[in-house]
N, CA and C atoms as an extended XYZ file, in Angstrom:
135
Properties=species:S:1:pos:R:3:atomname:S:1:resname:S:1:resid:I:1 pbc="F F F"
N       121.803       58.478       50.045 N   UNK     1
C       120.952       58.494       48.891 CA  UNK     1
C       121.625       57.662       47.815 C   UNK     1
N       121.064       57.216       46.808 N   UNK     2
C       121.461       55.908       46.028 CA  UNK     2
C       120.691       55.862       45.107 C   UNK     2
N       120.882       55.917       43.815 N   UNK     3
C       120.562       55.473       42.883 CA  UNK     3
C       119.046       54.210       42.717 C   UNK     3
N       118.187       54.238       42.342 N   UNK     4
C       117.417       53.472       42.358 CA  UNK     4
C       117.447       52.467       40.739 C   UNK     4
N       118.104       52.957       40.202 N   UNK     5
C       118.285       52.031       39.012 CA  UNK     5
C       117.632       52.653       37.292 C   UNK     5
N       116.900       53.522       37.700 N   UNK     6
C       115.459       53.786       36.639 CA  UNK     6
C       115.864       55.164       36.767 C   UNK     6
N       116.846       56.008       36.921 N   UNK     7
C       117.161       57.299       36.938 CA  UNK     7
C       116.744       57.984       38.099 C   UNK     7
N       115.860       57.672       39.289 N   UNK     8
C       115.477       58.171       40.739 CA  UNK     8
C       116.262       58.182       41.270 C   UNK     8
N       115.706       58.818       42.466 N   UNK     9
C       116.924       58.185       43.850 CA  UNK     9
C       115.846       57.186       44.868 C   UNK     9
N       116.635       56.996       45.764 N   UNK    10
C       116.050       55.654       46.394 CA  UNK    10
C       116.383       56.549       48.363 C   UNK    10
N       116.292       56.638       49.020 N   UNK    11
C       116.437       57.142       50.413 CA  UNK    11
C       115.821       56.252       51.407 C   UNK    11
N       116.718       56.425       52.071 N   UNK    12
C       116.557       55.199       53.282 CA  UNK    12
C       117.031       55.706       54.696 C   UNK    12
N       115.912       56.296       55.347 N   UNK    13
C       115.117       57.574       56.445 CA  UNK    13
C       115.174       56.450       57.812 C   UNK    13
N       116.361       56.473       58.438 N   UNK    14
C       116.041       55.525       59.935 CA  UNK    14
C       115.776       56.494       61.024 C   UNK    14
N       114.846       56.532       62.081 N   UNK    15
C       114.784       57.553       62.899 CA  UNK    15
C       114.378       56.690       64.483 C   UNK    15
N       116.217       56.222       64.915 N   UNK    16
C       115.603       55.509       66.972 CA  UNK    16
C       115.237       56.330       67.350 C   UNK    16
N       114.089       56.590       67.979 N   UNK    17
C       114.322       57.144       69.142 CA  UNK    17
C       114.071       56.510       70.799 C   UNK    17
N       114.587       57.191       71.859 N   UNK    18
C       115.028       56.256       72.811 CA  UNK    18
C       114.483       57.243       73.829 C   UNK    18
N       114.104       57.252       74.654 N   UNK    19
C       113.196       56.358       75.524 CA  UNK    19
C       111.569       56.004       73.870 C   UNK    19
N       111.219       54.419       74.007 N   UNK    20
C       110.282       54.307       73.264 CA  UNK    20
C       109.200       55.221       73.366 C   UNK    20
N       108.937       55.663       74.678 N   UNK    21
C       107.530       56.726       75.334 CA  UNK    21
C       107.829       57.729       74.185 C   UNK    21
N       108.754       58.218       73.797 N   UNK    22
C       109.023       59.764       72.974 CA  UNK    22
C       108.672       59.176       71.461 C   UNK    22
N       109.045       58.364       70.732 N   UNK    23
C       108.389       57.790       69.423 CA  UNK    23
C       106.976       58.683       69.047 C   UNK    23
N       105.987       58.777       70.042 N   UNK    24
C       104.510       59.482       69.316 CA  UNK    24
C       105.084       60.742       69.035 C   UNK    24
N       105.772       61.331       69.902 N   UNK    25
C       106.225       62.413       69.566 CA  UNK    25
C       106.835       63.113       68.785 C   UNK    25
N       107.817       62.258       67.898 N   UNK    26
C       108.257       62.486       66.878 CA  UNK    26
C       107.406       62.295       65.690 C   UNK    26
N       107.048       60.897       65.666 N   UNK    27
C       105.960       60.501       64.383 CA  UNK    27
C       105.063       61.599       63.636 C   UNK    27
N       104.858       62.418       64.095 N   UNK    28
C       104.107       63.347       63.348 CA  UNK    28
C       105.060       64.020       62.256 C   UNK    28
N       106.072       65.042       62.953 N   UNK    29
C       106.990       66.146       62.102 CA  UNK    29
C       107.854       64.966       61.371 C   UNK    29
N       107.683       63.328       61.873 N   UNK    30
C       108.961       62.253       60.915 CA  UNK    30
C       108.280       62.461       59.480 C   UNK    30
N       106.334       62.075       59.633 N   UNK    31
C       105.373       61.925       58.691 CA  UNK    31
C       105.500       62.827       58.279 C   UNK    31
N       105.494       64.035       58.399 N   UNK    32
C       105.464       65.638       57.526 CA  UNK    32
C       106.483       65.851       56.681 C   UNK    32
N       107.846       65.152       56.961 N   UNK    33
C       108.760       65.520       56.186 CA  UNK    33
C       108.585       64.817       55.026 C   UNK    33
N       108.199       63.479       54.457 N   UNK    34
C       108.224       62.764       53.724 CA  UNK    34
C       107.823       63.740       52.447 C   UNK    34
N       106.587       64.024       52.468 N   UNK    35
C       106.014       64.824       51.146 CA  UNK    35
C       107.107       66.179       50.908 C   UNK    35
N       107.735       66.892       51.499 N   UNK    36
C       108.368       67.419       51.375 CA  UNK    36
C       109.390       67.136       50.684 C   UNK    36
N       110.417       65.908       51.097 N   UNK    37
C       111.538       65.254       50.355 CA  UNK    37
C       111.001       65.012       49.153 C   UNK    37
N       109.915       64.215       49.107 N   UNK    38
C       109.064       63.763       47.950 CA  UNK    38
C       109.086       65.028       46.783 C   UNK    38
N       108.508       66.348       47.447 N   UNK    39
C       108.147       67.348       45.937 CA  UNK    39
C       109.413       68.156       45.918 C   UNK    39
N       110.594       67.363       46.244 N   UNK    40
C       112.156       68.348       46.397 CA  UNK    40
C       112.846       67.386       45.426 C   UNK    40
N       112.740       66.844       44.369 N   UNK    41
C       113.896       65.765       43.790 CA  UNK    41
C       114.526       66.424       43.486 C   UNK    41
N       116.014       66.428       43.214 N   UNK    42
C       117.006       67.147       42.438 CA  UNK    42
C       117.709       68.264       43.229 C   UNK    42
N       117.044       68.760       44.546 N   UNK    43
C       117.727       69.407       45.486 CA  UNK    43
C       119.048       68.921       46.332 C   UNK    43
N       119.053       67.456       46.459 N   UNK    44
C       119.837       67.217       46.985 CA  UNK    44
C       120.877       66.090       46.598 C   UNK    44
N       121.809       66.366       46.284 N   UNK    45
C       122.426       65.096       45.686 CA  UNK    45
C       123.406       64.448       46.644 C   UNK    45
């Protein structure tokens, strides 16, 4: 997590996964977490 410049933070979320076939599988609960991190600022430093 990093500083975004403007008092935010900035996060940078990489997620391989390997065999490519398993990718759909994750994509959902990857997409769900976002709004979550999103309405959590300040929880995690």
């Amino acid at each position: 997590m990093a500083s975004d410049g403007d008092g935010g933070r900035r996060v940078t979320w990489i997620t391989d996964v390997l065999p490519d076939v398993l990718a759909g599988h994750i994509e959902a609960p990857m997409s769900a977490a976002v709004p979550i991190m999103t309405a959590t600022p300040g929880r995690v430093s």
